[in-house]
Biopython code that builds the backbone (N, CA, C, O; Angstrom):
import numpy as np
from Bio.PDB.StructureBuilder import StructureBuilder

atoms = [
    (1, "UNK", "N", (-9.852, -74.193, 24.708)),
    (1, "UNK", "CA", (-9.453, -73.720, 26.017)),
    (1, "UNK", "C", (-9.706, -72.239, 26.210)),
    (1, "UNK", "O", (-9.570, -71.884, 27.381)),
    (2, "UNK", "N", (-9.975, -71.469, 25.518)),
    (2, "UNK", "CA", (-10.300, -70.208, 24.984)),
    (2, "UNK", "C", (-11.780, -69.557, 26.228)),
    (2, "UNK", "O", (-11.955, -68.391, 26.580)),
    (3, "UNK", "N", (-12.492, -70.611, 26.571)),
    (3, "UNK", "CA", (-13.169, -70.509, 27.699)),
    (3, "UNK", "C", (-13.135, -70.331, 29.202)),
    (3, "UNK", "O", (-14.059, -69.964, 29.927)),
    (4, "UNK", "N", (-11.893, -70.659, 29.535)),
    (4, "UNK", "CA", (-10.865, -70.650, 30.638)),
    (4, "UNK", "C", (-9.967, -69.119, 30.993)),
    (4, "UNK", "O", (-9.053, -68.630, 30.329)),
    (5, "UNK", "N", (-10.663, -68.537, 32.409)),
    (5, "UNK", "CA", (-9.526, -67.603, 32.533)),
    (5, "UNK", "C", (-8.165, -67.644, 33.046)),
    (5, "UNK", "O", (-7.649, -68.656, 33.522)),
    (6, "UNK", "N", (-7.694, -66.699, 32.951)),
    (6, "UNK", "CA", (-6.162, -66.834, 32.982)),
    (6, "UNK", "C", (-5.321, -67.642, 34.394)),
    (6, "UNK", "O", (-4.197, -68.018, 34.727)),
    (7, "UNK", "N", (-6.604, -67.595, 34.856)),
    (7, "UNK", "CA", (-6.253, -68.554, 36.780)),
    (7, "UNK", "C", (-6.833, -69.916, 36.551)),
    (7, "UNK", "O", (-6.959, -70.864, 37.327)),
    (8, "UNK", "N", (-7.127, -69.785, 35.390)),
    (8, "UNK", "CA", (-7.665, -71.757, 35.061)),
    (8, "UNK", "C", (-6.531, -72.560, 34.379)),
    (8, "UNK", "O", (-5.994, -73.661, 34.502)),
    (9, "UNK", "N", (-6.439, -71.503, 33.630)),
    (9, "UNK", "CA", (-5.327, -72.041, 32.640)),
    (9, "UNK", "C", (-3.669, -72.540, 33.037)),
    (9, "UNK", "O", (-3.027, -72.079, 33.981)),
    (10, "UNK", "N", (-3.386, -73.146, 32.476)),
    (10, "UNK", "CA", (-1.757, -73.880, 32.960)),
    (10, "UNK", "C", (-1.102, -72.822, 32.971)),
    (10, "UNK", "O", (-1.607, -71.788, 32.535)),
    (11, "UNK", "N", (0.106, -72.855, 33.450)),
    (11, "UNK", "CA", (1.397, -71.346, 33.676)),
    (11, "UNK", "C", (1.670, -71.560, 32.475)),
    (11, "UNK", "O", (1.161, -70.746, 31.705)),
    (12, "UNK", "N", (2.310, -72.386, 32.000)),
    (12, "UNK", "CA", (2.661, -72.529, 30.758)),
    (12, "UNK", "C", (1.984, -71.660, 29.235)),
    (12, "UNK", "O", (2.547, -70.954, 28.399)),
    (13, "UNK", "N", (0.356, -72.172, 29.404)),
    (13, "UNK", "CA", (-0.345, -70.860, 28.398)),
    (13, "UNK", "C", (0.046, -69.931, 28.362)),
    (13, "UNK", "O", (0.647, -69.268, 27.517)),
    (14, "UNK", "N", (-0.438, -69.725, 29.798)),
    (14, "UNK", "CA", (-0.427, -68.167, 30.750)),
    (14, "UNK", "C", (1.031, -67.382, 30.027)),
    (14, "UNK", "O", (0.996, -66.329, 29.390)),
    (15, "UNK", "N", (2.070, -68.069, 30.273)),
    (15, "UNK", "CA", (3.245, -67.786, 29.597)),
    (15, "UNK", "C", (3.258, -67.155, 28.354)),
    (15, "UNK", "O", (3.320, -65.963, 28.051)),
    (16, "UNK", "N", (3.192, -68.124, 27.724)),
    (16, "UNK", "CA", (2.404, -68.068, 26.366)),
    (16, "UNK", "C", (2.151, -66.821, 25.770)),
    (16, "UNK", "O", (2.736, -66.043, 25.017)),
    (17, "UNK", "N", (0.894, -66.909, 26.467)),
    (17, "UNK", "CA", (0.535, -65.325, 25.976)),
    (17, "UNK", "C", (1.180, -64.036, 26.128)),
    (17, "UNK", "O", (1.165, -63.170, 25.254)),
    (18, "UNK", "N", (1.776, -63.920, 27.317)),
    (18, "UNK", "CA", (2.843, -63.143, 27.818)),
    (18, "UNK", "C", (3.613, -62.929, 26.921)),
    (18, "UNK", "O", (3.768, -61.786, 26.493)),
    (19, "UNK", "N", (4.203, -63.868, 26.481)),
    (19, "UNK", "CA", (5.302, -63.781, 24.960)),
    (19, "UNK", "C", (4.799, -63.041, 23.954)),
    (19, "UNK", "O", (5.184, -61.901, 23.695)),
    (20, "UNK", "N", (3.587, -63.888, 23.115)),
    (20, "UNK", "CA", (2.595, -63.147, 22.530)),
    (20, "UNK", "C", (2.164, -61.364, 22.382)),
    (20, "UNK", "O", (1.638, -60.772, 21.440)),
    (21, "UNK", "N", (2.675, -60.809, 23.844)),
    (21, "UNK", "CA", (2.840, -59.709, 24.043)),
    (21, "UNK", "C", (3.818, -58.690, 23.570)),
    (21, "UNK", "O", (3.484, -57.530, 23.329)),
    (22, "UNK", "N", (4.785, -59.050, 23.468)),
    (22, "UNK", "CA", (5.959, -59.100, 23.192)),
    (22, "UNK", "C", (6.843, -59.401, 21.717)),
    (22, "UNK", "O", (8.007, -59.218, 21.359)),
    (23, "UNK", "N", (5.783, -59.882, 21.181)),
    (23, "UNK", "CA", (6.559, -60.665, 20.032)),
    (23, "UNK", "C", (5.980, -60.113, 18.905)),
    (23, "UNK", "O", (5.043, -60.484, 18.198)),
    (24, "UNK", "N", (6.970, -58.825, 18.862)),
    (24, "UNK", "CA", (6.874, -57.650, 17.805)),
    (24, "UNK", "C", (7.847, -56.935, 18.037)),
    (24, "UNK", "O", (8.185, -56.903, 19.220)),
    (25, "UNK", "N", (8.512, -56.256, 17.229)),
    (25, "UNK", "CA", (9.969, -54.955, 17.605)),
    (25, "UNK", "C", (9.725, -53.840, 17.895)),
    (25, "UNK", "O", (10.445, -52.979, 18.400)),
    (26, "UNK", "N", (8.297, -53.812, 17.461)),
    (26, "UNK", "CA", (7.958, -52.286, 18.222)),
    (26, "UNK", "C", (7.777, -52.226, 19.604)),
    (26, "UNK", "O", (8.302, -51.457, 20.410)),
    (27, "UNK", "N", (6.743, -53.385, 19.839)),
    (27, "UNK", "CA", (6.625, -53.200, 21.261)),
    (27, "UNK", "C", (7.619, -53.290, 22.196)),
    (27, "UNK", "O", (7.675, -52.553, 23.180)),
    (28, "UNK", "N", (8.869, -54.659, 21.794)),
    (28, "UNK", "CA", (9.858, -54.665, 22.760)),
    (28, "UNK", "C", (10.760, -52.864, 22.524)),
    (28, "UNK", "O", (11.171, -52.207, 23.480)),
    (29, "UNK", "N", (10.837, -52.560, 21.513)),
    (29, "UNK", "CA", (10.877, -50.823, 21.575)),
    (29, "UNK", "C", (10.272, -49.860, 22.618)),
    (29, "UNK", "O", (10.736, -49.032, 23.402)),
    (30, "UNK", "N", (8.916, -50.361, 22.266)),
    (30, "UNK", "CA", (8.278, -49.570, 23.281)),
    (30, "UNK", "C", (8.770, -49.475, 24.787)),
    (30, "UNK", "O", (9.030, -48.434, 25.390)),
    (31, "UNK", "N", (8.855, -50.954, 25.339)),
    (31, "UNK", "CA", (9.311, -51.359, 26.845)),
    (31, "UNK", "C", (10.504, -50.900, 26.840)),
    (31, "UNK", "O", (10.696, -50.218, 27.847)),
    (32, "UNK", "N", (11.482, -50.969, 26.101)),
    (32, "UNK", "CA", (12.983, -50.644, 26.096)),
    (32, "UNK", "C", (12.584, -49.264, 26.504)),
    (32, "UNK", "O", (12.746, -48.931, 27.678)),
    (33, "UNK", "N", (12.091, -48.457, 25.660)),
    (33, "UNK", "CA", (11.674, -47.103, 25.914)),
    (33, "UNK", "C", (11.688, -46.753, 27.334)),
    (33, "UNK", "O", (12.454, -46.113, 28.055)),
    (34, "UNK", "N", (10.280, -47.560, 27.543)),
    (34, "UNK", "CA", (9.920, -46.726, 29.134)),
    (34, "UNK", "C", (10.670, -47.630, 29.905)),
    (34, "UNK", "O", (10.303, -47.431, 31.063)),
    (35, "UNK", "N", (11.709, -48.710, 29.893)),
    (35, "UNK", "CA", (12.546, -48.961, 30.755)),
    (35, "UNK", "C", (13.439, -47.914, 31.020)),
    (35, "UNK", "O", (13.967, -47.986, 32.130)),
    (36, "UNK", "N", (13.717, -47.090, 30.413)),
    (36, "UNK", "CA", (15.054, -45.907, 30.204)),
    (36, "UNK", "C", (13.764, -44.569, 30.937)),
    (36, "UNK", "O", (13.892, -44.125, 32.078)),
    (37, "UNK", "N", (12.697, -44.174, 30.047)),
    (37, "UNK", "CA", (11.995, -42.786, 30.908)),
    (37, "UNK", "C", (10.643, -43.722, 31.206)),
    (37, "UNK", "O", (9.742, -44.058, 30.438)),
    (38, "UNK", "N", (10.862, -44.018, 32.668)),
    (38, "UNK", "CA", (9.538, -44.318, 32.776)),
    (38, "UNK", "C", (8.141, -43.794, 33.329)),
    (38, "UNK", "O", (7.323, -44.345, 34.065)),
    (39, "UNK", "N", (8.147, -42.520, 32.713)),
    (39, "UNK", "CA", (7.067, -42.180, 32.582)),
    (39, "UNK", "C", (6.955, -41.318, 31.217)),
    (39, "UNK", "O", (7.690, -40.375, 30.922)),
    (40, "UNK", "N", (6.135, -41.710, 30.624)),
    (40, "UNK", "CA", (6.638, -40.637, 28.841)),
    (40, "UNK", "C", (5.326, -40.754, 28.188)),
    (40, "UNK", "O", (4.461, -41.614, 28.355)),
    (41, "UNK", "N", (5.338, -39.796, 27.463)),
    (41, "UNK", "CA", (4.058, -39.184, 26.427)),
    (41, "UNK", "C", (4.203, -39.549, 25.594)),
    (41, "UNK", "O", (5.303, -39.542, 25.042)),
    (42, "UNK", "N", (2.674, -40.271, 24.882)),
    (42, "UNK", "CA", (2.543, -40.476, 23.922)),
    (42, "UNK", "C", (3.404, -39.952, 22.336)),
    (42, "UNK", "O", (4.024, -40.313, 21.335)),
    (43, "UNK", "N", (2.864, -38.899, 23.064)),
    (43, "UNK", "CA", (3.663, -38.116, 21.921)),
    (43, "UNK", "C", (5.348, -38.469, 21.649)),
    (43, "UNK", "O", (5.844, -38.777, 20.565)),
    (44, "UNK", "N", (6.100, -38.320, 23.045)),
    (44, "UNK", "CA", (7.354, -38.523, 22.993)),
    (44, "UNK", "C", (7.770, -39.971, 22.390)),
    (44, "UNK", "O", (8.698, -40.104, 21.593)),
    (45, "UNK", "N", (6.791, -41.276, 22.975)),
    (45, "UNK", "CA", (6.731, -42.729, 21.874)),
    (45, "UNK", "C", (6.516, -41.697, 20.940)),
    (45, "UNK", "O", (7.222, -40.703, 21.107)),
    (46, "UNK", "N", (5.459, -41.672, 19.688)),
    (46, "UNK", "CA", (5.880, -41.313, 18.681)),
    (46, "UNK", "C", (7.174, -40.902, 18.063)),
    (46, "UNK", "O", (7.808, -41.530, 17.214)),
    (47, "UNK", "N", (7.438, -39.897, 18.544)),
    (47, "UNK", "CA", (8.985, -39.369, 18.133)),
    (47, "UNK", "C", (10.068, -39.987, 18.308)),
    (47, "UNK", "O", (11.030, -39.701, 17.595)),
    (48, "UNK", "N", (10.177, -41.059, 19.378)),
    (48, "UNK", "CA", (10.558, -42.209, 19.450)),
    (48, "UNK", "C", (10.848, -43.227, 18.538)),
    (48, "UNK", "O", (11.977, -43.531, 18.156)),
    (49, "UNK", "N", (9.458, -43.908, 18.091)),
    (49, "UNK", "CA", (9.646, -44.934, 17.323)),
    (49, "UNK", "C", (9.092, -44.108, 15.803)),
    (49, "UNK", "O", (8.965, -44.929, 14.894)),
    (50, "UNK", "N", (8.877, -43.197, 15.541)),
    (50, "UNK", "CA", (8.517, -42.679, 14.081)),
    (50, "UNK", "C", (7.482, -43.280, 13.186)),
    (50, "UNK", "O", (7.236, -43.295, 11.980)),
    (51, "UNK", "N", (6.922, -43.826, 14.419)),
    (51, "UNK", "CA", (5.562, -44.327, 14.050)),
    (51, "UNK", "C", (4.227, -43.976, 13.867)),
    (51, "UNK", "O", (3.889, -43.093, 14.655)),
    (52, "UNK", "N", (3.446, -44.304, 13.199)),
    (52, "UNK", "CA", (2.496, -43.118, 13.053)),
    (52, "UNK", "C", (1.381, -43.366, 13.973)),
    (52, "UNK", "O", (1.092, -44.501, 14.352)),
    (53, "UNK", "N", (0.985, -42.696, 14.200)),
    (53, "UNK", "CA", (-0.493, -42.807, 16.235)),
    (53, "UNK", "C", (-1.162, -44.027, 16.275)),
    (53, "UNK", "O", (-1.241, -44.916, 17.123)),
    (54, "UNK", "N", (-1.640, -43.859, 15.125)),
    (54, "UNK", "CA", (-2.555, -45.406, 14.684)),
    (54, "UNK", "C", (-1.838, -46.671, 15.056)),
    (54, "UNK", "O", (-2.197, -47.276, 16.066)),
    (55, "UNK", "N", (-0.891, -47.098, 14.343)),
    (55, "UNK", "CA", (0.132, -48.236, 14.751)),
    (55, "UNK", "C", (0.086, -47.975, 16.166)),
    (55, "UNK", "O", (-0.825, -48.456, 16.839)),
    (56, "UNK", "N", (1.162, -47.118, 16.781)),
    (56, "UNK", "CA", (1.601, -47.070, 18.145)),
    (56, "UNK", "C", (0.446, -47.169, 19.137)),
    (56, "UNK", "O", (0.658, -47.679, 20.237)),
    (57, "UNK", "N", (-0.872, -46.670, 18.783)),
    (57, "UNK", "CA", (-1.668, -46.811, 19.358)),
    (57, "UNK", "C", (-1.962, -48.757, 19.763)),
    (57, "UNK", "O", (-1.757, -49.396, 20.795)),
    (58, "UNK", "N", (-2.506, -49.163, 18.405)),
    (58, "UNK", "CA", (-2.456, -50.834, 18.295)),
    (58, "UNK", "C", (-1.911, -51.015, 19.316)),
    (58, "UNK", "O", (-2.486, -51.293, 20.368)),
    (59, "UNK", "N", (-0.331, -50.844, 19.117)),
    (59, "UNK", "CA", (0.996, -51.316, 19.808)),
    (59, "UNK", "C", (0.674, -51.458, 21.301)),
    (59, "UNK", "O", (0.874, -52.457, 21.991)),
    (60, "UNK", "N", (0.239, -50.503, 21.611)),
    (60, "UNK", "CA", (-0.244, -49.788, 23.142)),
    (60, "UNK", "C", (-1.256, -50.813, 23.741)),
    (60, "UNK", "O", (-1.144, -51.471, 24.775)),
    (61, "UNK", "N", (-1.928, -50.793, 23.139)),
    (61, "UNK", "CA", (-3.705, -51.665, 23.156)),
    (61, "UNK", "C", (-2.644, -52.628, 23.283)),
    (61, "UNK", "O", (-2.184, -52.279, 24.369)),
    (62, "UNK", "N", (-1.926, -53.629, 22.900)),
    (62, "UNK", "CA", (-1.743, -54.926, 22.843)),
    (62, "UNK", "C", (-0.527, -54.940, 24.317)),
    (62, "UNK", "O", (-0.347, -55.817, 25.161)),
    (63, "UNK", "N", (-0.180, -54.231, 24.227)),
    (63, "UNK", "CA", (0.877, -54.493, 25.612)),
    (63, "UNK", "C", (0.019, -54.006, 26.778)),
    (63, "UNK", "O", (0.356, -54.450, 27.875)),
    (64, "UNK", "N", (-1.360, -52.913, 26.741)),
    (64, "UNK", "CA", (-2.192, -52.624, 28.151)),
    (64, "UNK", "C", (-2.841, -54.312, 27.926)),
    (64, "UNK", "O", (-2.569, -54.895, 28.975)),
    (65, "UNK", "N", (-3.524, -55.212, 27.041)),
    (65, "UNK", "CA", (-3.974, -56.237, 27.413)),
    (65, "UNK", "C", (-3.390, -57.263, 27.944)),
    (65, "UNK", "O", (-3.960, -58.026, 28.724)),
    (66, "UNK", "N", (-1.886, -57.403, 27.471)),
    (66, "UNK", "CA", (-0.885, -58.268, 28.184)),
    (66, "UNK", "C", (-0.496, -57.572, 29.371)),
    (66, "UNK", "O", (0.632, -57.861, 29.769)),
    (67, "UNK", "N", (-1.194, -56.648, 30.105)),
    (67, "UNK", "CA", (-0.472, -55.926, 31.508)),
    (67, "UNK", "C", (0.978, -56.005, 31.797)),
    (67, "UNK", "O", (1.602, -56.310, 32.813)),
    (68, "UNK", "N", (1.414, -55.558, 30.335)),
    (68, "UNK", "CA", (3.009, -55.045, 30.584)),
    (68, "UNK", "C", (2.782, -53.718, 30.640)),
    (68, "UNK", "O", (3.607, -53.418, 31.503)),
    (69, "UNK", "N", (2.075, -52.356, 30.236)),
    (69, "UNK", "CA", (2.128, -51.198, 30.544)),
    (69, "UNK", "C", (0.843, -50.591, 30.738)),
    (69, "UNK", "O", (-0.199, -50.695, 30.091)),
    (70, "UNK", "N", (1.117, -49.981, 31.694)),
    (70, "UNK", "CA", (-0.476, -48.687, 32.050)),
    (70, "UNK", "C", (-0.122, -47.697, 31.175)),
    (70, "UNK", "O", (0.996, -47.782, 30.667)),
    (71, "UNK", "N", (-0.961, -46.606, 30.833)),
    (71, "UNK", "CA", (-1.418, -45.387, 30.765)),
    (71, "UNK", "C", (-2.665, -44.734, 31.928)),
    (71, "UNK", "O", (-3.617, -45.145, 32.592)),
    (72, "UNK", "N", (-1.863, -43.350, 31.624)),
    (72, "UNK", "CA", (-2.859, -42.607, 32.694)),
    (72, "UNK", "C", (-2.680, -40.809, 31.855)),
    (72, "UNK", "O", (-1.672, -40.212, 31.477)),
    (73, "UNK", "N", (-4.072, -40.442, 31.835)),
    (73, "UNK", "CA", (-4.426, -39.671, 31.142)),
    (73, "UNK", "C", (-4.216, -38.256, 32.255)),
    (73, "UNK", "O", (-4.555, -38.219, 33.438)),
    (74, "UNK", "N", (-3.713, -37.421, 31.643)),
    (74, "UNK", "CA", (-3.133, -36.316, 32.645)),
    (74, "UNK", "C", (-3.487, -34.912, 31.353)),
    (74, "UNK", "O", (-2.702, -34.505, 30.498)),
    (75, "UNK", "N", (-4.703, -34.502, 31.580)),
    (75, "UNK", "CA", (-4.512, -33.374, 30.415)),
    (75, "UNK", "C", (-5.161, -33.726, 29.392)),
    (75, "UNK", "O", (-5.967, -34.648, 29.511)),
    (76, "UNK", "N", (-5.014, -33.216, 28.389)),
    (76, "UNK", "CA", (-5.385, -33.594, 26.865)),
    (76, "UNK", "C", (-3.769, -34.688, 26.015)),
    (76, "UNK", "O", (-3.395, -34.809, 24.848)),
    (77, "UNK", "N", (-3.138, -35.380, 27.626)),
    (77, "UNK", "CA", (-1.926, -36.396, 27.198)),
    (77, "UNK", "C", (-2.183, -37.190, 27.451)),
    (77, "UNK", "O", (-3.338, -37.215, 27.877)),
    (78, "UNK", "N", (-1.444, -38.497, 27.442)),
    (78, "UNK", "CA", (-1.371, -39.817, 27.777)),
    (78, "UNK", "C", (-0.496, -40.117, 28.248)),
    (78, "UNK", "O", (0.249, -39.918, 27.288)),
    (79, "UNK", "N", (0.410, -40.622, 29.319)),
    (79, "UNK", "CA", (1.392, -41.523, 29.905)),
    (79, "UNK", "C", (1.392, -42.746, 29.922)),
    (79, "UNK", "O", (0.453, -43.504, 30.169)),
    (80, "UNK", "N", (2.377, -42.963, 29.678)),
    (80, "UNK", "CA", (2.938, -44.533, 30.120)),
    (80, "UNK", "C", (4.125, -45.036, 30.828)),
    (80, "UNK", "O", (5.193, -44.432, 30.922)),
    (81, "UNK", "N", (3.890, -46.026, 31.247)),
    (81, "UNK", "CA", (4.968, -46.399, 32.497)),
    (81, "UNK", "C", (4.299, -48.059, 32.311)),
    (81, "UNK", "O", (3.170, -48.529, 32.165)),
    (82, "UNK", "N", (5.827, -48.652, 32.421)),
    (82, "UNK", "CA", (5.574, -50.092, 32.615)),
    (82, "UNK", "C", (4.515, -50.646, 33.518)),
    (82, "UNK", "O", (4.145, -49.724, 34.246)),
    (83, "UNK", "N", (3.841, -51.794, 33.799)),
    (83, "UNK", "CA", (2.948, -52.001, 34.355)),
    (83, "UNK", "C", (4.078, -52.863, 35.718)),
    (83, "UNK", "O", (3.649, -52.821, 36.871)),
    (84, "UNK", "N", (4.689, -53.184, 35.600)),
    (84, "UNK", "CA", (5.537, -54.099, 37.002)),
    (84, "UNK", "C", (7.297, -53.775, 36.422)),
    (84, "UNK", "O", (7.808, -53.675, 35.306)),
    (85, "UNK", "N", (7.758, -53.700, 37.666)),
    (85, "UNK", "CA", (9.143, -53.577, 37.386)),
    (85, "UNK", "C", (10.218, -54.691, 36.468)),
    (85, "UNK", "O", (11.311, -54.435, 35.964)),
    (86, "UNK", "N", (9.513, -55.874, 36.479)),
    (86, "UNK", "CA", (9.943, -57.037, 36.384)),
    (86, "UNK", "C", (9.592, -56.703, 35.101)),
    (86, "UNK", "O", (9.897, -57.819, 34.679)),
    (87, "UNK", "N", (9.147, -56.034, 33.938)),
    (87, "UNK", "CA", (8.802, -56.330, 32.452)),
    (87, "UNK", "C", (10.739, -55.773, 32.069)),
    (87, "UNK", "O", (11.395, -56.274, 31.156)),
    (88, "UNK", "N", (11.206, -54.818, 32.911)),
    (88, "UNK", "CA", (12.339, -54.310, 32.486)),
    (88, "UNK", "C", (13.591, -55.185, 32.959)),
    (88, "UNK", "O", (14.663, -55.140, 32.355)),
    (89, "UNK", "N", (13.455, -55.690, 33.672)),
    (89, "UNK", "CA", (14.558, -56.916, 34.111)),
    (89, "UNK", "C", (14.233, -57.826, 33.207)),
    (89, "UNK", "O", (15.258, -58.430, 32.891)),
    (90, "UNK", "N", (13.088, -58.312, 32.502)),
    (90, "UNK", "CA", (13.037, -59.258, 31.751)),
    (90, "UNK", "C", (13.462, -59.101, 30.177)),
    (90, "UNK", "O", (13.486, -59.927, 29.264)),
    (91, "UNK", "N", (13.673, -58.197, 30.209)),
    (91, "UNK", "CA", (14.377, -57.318, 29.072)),
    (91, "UNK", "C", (15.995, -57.268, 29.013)),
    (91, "UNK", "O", (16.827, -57.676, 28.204)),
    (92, "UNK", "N", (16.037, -56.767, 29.909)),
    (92, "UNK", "CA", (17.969, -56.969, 30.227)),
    (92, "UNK", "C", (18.312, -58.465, 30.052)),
    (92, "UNK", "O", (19.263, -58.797, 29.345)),
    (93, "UNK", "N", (17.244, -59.717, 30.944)),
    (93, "UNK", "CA", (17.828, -61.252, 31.150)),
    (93, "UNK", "C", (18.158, -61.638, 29.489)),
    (93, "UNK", "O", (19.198, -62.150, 29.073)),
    (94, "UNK", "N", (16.886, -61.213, 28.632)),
    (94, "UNK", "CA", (16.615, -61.661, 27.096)),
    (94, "UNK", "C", (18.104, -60.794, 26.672)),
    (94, "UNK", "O", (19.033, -61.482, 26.249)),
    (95, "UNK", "N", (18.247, -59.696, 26.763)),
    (95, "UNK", "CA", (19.000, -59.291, 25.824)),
    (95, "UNK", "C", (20.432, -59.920, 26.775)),
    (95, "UNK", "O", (21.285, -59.756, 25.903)),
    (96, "UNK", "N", (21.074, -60.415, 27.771)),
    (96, "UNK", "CA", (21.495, -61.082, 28.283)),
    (96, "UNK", "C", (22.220, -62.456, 27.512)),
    (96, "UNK", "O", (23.351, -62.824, 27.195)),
    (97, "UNK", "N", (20.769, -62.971, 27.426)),
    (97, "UNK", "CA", (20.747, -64.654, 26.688)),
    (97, "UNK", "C", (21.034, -64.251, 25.412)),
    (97, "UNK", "O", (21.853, -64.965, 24.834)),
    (98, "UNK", "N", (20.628, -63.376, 24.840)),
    (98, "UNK", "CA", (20.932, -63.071, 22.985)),
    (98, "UNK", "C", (22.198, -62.859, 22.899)),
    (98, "UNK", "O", (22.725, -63.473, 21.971)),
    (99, "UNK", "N", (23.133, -61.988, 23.747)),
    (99, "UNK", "CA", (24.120, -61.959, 23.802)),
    (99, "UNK", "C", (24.801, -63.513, 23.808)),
    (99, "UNK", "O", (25.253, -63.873, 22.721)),
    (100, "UNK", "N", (24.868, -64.086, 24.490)),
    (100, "UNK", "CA", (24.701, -65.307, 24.830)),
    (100, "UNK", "C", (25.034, -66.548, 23.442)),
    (100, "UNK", "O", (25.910, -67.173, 22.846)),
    (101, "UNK", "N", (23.562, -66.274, 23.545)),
    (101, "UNK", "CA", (23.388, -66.831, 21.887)),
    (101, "UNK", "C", (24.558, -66.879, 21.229)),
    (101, "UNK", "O", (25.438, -67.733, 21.118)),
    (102, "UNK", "N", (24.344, -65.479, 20.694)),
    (102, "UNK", "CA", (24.728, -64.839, 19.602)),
    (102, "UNK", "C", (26.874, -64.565, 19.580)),
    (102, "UNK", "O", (27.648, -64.062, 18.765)),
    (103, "UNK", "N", (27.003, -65.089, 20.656)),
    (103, "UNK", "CA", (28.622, -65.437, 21.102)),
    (103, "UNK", "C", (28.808, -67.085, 20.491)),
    (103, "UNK", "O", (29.438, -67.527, 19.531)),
    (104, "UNK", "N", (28.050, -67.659, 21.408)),
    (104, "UNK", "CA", (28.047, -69.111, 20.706)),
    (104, "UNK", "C", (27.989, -69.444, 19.719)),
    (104, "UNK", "O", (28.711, -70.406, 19.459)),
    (105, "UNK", "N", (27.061, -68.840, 18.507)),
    (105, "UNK", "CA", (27.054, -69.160, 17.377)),
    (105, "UNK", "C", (28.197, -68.404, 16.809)),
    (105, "UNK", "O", (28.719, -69.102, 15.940)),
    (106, "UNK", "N", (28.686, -67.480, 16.916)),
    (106, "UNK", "CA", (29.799, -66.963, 16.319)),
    (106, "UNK", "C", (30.965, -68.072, 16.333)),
    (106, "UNK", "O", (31.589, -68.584, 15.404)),
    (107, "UNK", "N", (31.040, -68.281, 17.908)),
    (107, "UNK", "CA", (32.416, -69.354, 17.701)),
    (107, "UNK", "C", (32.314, -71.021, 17.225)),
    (107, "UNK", "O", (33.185, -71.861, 16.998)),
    (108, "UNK", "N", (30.823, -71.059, 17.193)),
    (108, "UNK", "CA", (31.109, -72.149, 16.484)),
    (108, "UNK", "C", (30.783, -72.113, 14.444)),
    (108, "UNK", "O", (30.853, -73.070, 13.673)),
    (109, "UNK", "N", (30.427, -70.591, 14.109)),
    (109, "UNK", "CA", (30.828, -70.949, 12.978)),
    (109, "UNK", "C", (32.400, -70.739, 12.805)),
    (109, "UNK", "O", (32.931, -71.614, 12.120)),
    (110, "UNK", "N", (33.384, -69.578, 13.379)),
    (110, "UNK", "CA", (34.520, -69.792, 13.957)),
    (110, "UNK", "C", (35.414, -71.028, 13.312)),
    (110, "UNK", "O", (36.265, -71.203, 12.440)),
    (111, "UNK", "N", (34.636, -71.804, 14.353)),
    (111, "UNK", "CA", (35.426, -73.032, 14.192)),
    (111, "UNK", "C", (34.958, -73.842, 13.305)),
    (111, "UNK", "O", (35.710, -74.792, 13.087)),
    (112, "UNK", "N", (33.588, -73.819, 12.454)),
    (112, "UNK", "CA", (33.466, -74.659, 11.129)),
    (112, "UNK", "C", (34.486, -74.015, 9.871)),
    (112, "UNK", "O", (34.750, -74.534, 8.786)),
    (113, "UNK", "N", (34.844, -73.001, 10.304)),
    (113, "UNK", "CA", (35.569, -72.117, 9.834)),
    (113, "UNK", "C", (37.086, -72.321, 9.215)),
    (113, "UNK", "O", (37.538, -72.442, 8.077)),
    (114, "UNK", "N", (37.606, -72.299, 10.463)),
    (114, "UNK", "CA", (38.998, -73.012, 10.698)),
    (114, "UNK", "C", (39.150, -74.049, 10.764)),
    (114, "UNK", "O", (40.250, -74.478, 11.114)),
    (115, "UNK", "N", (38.279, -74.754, 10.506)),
    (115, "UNK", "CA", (38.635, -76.555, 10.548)),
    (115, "UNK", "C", (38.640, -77.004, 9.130)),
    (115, "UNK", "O", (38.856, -78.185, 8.857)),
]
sb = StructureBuilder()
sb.init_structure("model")
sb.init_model(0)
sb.init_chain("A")
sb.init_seg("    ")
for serial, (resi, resn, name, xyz) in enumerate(atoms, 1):
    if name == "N":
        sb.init_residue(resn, " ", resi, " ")
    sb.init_atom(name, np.array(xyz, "f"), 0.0, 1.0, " ", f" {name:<3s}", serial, name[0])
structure = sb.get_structure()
């Protein structure tokens, strides 16, 4: 299916890959990041995540191909800013549901607990 662009393909892939984007701690770092300053220098990610350029760079490359964040070159810098508002609401819903989660499983070990 690998031949198919992203308007051929089922939502579901499409999805897919989206996740794919995402499904690393740096990067959801990264977005957390520029959900809070959204507009920030490279440099400032670095100091950020204490990562070294190379990585963060990767990092970067893989979330501009999933069009969760732009850069725009201003100077001898780099910026970034989320690519749609909706990458940062989708961030709050997840950490939302983990909460979520992560309540439920408490009370039911809880109660394997006490029983």
């Amino acid at each position: 299916m690998d031949q198919f662009s992203d308007a051929q393909r089922p939502l579901y892939e499409v999805k897919a890959n989206l996740f794919k984007g995402l499904a690393h701690p740096v990067r959801v770092r990264v977005l957390e990041v520029l959900s809070v300053h959204p507009d920030i220098s490279v440099a400032e990610l670095l100091a950020d995540t204490g990562m070294e350029p190379s990585h963060l760079s990767q990092h970067l490359a893989v979330l501009r191909r999933h069009h969760l964040v732009v850069g725009e070159r201003r100077g001898s810098q780099v910026f970034y800013s989320l690519a749609y508002p909706q990458v940062a609401d989708l961030l709050a819903v997840s950490r939302s549901l983990l909460i979520d989660i992560l309540q439920t499983t408490r009370q039911q070990l809880e109660s394997t607990v006490t029983s």
